[in-house]
C-alpha positions as CSV (number, residue, x, y, z in Angstrom):
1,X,0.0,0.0,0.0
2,X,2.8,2.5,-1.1
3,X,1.7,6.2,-2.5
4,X,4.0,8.3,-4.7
5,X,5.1,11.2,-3.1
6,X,4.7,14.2,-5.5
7,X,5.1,17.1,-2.9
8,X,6.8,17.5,-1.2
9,X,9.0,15.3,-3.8
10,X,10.3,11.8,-1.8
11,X,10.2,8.3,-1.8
12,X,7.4,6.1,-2.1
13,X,5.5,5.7,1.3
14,X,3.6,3.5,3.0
15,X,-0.1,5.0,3.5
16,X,0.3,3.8,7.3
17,X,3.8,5.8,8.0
18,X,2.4,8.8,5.7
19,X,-0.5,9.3,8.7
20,X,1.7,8.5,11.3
21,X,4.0,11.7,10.0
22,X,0.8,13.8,8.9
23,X,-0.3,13.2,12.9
24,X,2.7,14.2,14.6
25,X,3.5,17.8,16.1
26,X,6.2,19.2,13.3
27,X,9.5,20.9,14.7
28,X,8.4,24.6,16.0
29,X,4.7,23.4,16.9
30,X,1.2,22.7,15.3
31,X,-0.1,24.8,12.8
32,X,-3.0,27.4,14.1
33,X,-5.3,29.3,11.9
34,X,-3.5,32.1,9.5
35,X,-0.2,30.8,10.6
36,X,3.0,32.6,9.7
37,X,4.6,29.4,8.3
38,X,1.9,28.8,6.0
39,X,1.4,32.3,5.1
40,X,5.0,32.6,3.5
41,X,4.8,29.4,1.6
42,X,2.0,30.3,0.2
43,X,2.9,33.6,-1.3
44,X,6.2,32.7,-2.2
45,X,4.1,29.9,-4.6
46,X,2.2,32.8,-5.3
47,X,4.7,34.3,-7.0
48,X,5.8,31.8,-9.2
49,X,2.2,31.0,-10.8
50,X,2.3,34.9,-11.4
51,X,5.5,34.3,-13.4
52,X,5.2,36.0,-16.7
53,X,6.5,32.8,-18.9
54,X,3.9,30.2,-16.7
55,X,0.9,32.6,-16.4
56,X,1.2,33.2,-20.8
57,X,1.2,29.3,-20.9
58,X,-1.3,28.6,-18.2
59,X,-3.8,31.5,-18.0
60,X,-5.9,30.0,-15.0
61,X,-2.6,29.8,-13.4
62,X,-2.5,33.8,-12.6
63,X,-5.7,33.8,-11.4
64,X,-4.5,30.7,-8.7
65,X,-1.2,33.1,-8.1
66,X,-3.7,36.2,-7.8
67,X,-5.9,34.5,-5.3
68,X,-2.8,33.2,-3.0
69,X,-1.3,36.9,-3.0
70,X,-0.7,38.1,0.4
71,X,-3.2,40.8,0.5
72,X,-5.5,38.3,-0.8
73,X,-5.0,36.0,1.7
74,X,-5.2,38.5,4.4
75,X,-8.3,39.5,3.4
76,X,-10.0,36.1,3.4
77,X,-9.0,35.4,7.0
78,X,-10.4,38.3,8.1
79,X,-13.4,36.9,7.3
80,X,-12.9,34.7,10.3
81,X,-14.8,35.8,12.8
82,X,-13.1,35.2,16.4
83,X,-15.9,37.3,18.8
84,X,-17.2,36.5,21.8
85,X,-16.3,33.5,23.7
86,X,-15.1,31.5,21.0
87,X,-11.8,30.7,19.7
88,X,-10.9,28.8,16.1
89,X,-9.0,25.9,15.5
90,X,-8.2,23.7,12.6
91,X,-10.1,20.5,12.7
92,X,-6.9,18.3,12.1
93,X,-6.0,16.4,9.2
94,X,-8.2,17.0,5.9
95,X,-8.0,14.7,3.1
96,X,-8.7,16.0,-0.5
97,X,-10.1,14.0,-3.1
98,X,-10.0,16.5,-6.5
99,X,-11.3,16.1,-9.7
100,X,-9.2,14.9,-13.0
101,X,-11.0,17.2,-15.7
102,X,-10.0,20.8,-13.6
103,X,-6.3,19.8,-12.8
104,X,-5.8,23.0,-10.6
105,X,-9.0,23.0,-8.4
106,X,-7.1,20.7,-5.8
107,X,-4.0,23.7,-4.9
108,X,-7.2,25.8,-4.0
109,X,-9.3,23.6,-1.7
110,X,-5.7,22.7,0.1
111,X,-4.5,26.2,0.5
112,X,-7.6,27.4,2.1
113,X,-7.2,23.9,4.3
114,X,-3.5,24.9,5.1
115,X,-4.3,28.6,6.0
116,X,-6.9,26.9,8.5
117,X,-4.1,25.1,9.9
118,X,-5.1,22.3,8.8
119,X,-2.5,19.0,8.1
120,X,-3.2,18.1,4.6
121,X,-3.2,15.1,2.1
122,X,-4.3,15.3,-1.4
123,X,-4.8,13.1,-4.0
124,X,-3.4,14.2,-7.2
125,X,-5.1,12.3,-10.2
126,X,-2.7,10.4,-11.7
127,X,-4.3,11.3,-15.1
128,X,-3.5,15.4,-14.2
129,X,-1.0,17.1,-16.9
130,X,0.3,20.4,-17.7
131,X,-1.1,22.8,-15.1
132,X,-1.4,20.4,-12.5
133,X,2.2,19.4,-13.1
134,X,3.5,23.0,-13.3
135,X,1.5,23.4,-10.1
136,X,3.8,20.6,-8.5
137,X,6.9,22.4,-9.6
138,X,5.8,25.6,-8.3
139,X,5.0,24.3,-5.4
140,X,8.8,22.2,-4.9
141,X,10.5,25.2,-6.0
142,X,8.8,27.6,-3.7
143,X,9.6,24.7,-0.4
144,X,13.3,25.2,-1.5
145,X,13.4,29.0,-0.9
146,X,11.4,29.7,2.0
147,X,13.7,29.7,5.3
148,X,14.3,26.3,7.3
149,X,11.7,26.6,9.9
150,X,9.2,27.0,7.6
151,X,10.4,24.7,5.1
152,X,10.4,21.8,8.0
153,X,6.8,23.0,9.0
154,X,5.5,22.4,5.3
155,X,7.3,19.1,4.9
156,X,5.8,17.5,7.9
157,X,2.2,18.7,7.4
158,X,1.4,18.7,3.6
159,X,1.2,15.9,1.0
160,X,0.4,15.7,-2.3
161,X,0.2,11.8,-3.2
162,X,-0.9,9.7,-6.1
163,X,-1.9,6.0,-6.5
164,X,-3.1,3.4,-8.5
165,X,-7.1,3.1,-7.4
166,X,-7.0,1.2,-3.8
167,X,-9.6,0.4,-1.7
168,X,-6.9,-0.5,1.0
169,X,-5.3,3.2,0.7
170,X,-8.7,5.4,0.2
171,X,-10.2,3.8,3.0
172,X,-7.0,4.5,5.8
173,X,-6.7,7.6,4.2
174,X,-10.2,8.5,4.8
175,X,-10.9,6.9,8.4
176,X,-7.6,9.1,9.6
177,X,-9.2,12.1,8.3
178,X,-11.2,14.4,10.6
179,X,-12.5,16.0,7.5
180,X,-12.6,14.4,4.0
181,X,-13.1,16.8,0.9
182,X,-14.8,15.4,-2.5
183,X,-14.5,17.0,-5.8
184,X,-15.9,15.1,-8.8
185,X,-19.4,13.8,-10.0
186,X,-21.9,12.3,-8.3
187,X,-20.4,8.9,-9.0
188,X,-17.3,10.4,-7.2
189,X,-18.9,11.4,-4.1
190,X,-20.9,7.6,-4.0
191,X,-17.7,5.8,-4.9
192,X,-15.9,7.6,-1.7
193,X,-18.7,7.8,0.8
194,X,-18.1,3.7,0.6
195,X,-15.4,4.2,2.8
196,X,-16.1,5.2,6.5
197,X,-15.0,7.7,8.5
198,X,-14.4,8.2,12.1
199,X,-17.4,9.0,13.9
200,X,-16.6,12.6,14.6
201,X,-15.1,13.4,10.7
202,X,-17.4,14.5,8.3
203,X,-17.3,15.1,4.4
204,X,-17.3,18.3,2.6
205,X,-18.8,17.6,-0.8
206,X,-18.8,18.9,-4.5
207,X,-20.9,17.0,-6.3
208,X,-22.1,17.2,-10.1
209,X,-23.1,21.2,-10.8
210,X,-24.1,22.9,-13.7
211,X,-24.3,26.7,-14.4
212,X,-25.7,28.9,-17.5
213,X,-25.4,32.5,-18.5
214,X,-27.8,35.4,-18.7
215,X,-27.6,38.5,-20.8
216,X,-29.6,41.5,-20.7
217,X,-30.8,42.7,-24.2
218,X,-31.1,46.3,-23.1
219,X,-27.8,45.7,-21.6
220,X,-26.4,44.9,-24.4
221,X,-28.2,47.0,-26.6
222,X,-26.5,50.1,-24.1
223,X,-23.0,48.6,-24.0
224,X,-20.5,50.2,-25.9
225,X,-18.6,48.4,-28.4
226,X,-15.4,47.8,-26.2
227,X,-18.0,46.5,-23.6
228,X,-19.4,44.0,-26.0
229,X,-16.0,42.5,-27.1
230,X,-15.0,42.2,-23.1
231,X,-18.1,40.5,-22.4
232,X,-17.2,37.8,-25.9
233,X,-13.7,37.6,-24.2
234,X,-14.3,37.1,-20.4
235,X,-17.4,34.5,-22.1
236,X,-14.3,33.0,-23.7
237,X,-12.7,32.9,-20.7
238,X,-15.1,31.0,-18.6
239,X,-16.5,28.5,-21.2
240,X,-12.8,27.7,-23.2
241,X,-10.1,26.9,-20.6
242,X,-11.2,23.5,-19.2
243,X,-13.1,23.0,-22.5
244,X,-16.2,24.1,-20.6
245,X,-15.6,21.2,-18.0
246,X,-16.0,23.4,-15.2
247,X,-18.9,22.8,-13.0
248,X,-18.6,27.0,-13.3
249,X,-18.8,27.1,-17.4
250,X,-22.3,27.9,-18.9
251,X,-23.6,25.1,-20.7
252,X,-26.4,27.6,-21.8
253,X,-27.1,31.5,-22.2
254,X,-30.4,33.3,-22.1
255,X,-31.0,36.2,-23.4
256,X,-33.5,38.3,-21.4
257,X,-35.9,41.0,-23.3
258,X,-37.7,41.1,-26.1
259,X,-37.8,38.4,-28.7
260,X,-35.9,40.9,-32.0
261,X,-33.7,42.4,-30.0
262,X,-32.4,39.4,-28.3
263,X,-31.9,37.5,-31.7
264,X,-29.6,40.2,-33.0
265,X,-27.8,40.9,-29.7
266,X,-27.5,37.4,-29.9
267,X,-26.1,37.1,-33.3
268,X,-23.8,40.2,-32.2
269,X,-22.5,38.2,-29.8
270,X,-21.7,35.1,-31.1
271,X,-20.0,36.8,-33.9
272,X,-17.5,38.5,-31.6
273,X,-17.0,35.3,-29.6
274,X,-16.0,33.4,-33.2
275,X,-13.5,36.3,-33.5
276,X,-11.9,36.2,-29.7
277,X,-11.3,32.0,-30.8
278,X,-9.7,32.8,-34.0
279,X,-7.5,35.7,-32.3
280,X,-6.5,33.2,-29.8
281,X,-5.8,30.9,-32.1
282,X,-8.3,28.5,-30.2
283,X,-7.8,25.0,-31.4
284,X,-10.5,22.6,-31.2
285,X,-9.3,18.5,-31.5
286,X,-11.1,16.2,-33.7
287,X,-12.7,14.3,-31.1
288,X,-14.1,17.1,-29.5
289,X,-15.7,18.2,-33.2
290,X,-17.1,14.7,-33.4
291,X,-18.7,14.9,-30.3
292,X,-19.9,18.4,-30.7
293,X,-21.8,17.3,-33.7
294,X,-23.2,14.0,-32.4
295,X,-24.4,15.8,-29.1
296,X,-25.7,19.0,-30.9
297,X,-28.3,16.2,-33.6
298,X,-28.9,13.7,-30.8
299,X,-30.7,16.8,-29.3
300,X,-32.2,17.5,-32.2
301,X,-33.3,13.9,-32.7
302,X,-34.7,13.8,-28.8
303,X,-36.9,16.9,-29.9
304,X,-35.0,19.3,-27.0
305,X,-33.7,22.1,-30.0
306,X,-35.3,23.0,-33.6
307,X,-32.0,24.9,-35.0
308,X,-28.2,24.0,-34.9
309,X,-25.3,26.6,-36.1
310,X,-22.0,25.9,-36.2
311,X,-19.3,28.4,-36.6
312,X,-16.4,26.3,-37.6
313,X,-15.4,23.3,-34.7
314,X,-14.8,26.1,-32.1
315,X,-18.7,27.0,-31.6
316,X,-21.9,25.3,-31.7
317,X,-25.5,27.0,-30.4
318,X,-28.3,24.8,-30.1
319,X,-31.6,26.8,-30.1
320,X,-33.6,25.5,-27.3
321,X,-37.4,24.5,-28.7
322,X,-38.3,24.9,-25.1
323,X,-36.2,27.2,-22.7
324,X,-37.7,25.0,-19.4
325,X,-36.2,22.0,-21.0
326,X,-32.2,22.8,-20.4
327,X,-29.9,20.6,-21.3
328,X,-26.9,20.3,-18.1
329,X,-24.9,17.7,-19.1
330,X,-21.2,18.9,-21.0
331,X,-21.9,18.6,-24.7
332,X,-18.8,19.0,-26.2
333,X,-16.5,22.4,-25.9
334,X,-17.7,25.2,-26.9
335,X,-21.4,23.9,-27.8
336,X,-24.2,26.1,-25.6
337,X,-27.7,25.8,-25.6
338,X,-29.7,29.4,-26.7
339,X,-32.7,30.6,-25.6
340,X,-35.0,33.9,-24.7
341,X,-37.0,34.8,-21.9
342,X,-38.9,37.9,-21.3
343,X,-37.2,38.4,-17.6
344,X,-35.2,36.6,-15.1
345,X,-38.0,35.6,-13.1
346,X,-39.3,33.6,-16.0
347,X,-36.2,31.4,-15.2
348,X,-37.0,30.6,-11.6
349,X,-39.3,27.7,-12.2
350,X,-36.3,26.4,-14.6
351,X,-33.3,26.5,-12.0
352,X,-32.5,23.2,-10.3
353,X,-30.3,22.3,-6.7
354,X,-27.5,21.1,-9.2
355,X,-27.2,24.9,-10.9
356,X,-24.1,26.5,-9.5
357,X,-22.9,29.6,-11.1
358,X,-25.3,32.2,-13.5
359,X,-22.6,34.7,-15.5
360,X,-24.6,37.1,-16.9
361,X,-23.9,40.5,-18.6
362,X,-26.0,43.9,-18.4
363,X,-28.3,43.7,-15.6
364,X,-28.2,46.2,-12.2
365,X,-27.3,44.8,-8.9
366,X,-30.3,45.4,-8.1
367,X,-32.3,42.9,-11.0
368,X,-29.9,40.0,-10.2
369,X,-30.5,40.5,-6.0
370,X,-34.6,39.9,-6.9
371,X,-33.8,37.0,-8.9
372,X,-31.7,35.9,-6.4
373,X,-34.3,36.2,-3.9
374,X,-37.6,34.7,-6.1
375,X,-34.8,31.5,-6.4
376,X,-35.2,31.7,-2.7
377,X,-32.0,28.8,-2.5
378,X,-33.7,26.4,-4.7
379,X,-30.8,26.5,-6.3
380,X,-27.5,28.8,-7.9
381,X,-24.7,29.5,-5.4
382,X,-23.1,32.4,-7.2
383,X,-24.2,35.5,-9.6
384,X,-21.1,36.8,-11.5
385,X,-20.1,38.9,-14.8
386,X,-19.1,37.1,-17.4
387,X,-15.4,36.0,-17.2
388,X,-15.4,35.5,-13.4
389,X,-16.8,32.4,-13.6
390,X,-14.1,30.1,-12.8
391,X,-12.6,33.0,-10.2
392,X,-12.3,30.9,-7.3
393,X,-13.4,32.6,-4.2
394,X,-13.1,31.3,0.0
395,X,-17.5,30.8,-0.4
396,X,-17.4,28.1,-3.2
397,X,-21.0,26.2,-3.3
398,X,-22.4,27.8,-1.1
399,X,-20.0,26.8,2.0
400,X,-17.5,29.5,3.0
401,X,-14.7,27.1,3.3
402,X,-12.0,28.7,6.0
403,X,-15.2,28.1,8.3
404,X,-15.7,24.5,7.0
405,X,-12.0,23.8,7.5
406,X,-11.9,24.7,10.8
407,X,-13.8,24.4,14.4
408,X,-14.9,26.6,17.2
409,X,-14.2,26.4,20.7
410,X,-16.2,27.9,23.3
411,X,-14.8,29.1,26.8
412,X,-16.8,30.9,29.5
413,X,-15.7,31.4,33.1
């Protein structure tokens, strides 16, 4: 029952001696919340995601290198509220289970784990490449320029491990933990819940999620040009970096207004998105095409869209022949699902548990905060402009995690 050690890099362990190290008090004492140690690690890895050469070759790496900057991470843990007669505390040794298809969503769910103070072991998919293995360089690199003490500190309470699929390893791994953390789909979250924990540990879950976009057709029809070509770019951004993979990535965009202007706003904008693809040079593989196409006429075939364009491989829209019937599952990248509403609260009966994020473009703070509030939490965790969708933030899902990852304890006298 050996794991391969991938950070810090070492020799293969056995799972049983990797939990006896991840238990014991490390050289200068335990990690508390916001510690020192952790801090510095952290934005020194910061630093090299934000180098120039690795953020031009791995976009969604600046926006990881961005959210681990120190100001950044002093302004989540002031979130942490320490009033009154409690005091915080990590909960003890967290094990993370990330997804394969977003290689970098593990570094996030483990940094917010470490700044709890949290001891830490992740499982690295095996199947992860590129960004997750510039991750693990960073992540080396920045252990061998921090000073000793903290060096030692990071060694002894943070793992990143992979394995061959082991019901002998998962399940130790996962009845040390006082807190196990599930990325994946549903059939993720089953497949692990198989293995017990310890009657005080719990699991943190993120299951199967879908999300879609809104725009406003008088929105639109105000923007200025520059504000129209942002919107096709930061659309570009959310849907096109893990081939729209990401729970976060609309699967679908509304437009919201009346039925002529939405048809040319939408044509507007589909035009601009074809040329943000062909200015970044946005390849699409063969298999993805393939799939594209059979998804796009098996929903034609099922009834669910009467009209199919596709602008070259990079962009399919399937006209919806009925805006309640959504399709959530991935179709291929860069295929979305179009549709027309008069307002947003036509969408409420539409919205499902599973629907995480809504970008949208052109509506007030105050239209999206009455959507919001006819949802009523019947589902969507997050309201953001379009290319913030896969900005990771410390409330993911719903759950503000620096509170998940760590435990209040109450003293009166």
């Amino acid at each position: 029952m050996t794991l391969n050690q991938r950070f810090p890099l070492g020799d293969a362990i056995e799972v049983s001696s990797l939990v006896d190290e991840l238990r014991a008090e490390p050289v200068g004492g335990r990690l508390r919340v916001g510690d020192p140690r952790v801090v510095e690690f952290l934005t020194k890895f910061a630093r090299k995601l934000l180098a120039p050469a690795t953020a031009r070759r791995f976009p969604e790496l600046a926006s990881l290198g961005f959210f681990l900057r120190k100001g950044e991470i002093a302004k989540a843990l002031s979130t942490l509220d320490t009033s009154g007669d409690a005091l915080r505390f990590p909960r003890g040794l967290v094990f993370h289970v990330p997804p394969a298809n977003v290689d970098t969503i593990f570094v996030y769910s483990w940094a917010l784990s470490a700044l709890a103070g949290n001891h830490n072991v992740v499982r690295v998919s095996s199947r992860s490449a590129g960004a997750a293995e510039t991750v693990l360089e960073a992540l080396n690199a920045a252990l061998s320029e921090v000073d000793a003490d903290t060096a030692a500190a990071i060694t002894a309470t943070q793992r990143m491990v992979t394995y061959d699929r082991s019901d002998a390893i998962s399940g130790a791994l996962s009845v040390a933990a006082d807190l196990r953390v599930i990325w994946g789909g549903d059939a993720s979250v089953a497949a692990l819940r198989k293995y017990p924990l310890a009657p005080h540990a719990r699991d943190l879950t993120f299951p199967d999620r879908s999300s879609f976009a809104v725009a406003s057709v008088r929105g639109w029809q105000n923007a200025s040009e520059t504000e129209r070509r942002g919107a096709a770019e930061g659309f570009y951004n959310d849907s096109y970096w893990f081939d729209q993979a990401a729970c976060s990535s609309p699967r679908a965009v509304f437009w919201v207004g009346e039925e002529e202007g939405a048809r040319e706003a939408g044509q507007e904008f589909r035009k601009l998105l074809a040329e943000v693809l062909a200015t970044k040079q946005h390849v699409t593989e063969p298999a993805m095409a393939v799939q594209k196409r059979v998804s796009a006429y098996g929903a034609a075939v099922d009834g669910l869209v009467n009209g199919i364009d596709f602008q070259g491989n990079g962009l399919a829209t399937l006209e919806l022949a009925d805006p309640a019937i959504l399709p959530r599952e991935w179709l291929g990248a860069g295929t979305f699902a179009n549709a027309r509403v008069d307002t947003l609260s036509d969408l409420v009966p539409i919205v499902l548990r599973k629907d995480q994020t809504v970008g949208q473009f052109g509506f007030s703070k105050e239209e999206l905060t009455q959507f919001v509030t006819e949802l009523a939490g019947r589902g969507v965790d997050r309201v953001v402009p379009f290319g913030s969708a896969l900005t990771f933030s410390a409330i993911w899902d719903g759950y503000d995690l620096l509170t998940e990852f760590s435990r209040l304890v109450t003293v009166q006298a």
